[in-house]
C-alpha positions as CSV (number, residue, x, y, z in Angstrom):
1,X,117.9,134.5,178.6
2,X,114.9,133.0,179.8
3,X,115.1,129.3,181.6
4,X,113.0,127.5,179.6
5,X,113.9,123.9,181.1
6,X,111.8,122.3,184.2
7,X,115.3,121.1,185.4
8,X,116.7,123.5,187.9
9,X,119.9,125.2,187.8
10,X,121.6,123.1,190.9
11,X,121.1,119.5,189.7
12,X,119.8,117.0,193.0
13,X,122.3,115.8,195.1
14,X,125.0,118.2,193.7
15,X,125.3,119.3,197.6
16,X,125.5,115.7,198.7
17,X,128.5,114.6,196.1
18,X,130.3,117.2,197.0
19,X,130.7,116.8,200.8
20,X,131.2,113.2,199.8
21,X,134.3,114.2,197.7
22,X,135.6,116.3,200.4
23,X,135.1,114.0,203.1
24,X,136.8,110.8,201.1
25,X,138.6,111.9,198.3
26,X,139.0,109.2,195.4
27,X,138.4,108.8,191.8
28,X,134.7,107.5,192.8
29,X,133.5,110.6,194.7
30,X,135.4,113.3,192.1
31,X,133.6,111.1,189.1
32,X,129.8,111.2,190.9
33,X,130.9,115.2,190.8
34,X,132.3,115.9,187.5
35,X,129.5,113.6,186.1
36,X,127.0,116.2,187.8
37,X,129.3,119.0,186.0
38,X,129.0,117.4,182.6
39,X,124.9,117.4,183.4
40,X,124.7,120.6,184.9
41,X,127.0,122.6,182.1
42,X,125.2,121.0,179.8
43,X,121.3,121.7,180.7
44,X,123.0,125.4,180.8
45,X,124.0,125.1,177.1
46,X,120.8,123.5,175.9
47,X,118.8,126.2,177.7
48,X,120.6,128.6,175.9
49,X,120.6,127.0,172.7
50,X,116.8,126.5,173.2
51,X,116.1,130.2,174.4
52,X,117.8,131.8,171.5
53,X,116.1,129.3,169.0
54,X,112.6,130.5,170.4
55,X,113.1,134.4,171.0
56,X,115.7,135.3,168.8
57,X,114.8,136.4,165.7
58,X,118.1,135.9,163.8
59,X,118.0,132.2,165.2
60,X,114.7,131.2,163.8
61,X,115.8,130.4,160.4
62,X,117.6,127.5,161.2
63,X,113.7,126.3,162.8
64,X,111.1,124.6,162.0
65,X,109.0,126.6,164.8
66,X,108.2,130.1,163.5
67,X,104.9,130.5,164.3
68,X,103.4,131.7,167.7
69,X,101.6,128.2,167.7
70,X,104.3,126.4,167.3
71,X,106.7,128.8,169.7
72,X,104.2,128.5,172.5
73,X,103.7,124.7,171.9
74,X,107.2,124.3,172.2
75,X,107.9,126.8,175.5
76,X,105.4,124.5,177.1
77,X,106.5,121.0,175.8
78,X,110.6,122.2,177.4
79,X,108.9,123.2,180.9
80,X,108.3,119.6,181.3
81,X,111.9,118.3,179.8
82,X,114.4,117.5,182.7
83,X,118.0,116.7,181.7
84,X,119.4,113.4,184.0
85,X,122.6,112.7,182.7
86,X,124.9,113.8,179.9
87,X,128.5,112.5,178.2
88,X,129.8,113.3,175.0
89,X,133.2,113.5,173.4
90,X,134.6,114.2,170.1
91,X,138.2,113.7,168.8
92,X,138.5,115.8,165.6
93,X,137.5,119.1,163.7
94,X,135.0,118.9,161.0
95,X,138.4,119.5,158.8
96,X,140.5,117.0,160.5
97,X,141.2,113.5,158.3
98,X,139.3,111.4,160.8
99,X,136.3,112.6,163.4
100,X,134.9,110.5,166.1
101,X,132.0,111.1,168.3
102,X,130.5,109.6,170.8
103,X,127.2,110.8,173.1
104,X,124.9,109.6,175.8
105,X,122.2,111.5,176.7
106,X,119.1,110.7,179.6
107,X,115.8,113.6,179.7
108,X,112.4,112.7,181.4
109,X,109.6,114.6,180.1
110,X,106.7,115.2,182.0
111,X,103.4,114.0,181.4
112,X,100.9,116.7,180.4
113,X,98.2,115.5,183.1
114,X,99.8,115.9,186.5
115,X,100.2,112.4,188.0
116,X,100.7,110.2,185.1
117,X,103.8,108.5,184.1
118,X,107.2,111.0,182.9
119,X,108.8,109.6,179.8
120,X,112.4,108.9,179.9
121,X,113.6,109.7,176.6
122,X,117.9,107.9,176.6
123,X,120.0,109.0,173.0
124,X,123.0,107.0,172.2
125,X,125.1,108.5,169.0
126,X,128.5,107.4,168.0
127,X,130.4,108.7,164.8
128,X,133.7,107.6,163.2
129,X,133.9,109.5,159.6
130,X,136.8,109.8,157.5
131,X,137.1,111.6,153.8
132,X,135.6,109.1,152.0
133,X,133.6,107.0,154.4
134,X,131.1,107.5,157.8
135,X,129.8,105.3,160.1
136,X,127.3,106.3,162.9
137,X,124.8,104.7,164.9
138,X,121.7,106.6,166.6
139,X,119.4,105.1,168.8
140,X,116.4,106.4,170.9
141,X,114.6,104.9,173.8
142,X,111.6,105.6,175.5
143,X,110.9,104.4,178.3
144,X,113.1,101.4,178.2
145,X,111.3,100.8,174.2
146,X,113.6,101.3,171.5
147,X,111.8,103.5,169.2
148,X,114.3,104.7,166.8
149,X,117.3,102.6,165.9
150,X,119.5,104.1,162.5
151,X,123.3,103.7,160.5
152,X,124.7,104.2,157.4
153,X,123.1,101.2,156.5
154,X,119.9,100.4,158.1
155,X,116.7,102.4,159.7
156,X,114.1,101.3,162.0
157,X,111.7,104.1,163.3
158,X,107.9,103.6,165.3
159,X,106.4,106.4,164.6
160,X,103.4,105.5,166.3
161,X,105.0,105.2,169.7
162,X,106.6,108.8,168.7
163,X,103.0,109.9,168.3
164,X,102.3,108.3,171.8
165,X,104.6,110.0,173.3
166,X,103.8,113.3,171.7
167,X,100.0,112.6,173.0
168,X,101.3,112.0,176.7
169,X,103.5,114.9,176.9
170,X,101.9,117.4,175.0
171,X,98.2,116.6,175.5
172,X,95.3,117.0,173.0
173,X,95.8,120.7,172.5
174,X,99.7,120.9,172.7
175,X,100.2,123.6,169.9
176,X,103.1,121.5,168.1
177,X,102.0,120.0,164.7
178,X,103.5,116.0,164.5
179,X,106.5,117.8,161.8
180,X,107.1,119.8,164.8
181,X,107.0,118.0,167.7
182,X,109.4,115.0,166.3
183,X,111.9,118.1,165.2
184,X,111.5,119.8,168.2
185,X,112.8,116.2,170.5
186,X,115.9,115.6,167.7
187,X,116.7,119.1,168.5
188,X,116.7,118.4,171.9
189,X,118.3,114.7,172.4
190,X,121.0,115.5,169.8
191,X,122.4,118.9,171.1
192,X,124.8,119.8,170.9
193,X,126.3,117.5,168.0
194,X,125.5,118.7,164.4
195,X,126.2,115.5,162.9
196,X,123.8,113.6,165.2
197,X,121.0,116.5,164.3
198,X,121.1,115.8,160.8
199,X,121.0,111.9,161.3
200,X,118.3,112.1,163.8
201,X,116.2,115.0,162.0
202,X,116.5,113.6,158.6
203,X,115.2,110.0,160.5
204,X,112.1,111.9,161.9
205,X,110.9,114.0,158.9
């Protein structure tokens, strides 16, 4: 599969924890590394996720971006995505009585004109559904700016700073249509949790 992702397989200071591990074990140094783990694993999966999404055609029903506009506009946008941190856990099948999820999740994007500003994009999701009931929360940051704030109960979204951001990172002749380019980041900040998608996507439409 193609790496699609301007984060590098071998996240910074992966080296660095390491020897700092081996040289003092203790719950500190092993968490610095299986933090690093959780990150690394997971721009791996995302990749793949992303890849397949974009080249393979049996994937592409389940996008938005089927056109060779939108493809291209979106193989450019993930060149600039870097994934800085990553947790997420989930206690329950889809099946099970009660499912709980939780998920925090740091990317910078690069600006589209070298030497400007990145974006730091931070997703927080947390899920506790039952049979007959769900709560969730889903929030999105940019840049320390809460854009997108959303429950069972209440939504707030700015869709102009979503276009802002879009304008920065994309540039004036990005190839991604607004639809697109708002589907294209809930794909991206809510990976790899369905539920979250939905919320998130649903939000952004």
């Amino acid at each position: 599969r193609t790496w699609l992702l301007a984060t590098e397989p071998g996240l910074p200071g992966w080296e660095k924890a390491v020897q700092a591990y081996r040289s003092a074990p203790s719950p500190s140094t092993i968490g610095h590394v299986t933090a690093l783990v959780a990150t690394e694993t997971h721009a791996c999966t995302l990749n793949t996720r992303l890849s397949d999404m974009l080249s393979d055609a049996g994937a592409r029903p389940a996008s938005r971006l089927t056109t060779p506009e939108a493809i291209a506009g979106a193989r450019q946008l993930l060149g600039r995505v870097h994934v800085r941190s990553f947790e997420h856990a989930r206690l329950g099948k889809a099946t099970a009585p009660r499912t709980m999820e939780g998920m925090t999740k740091t990317l910078q994007i690069d600006a589209a004109i070298e030497g400007e500003e990145a974006v730091e994009l931070k997703f927080e999701w947390e899920l506790s559904r039952g049979h007959s009931e769900r709560e969730f929360t889903a929030q999105v940051w940019a840049n320390g700016t809460r854009i997108l704030d959303a429950s069972e109960v209440h939504s707030n979204l700015s869709l102009p700073n979503f276009s802002a951001i879009q304008e920065h990172v994309c540039g004036a002749k990005g190839g991604l249509i607004d639809e697109d380019f708002r589907w294209l980041v809930a794909a991206i900040v809510t990976y790899p949790s369905d539920d979250a998608f939905d919320v998130v996507s649903a939000q952004l439409e």
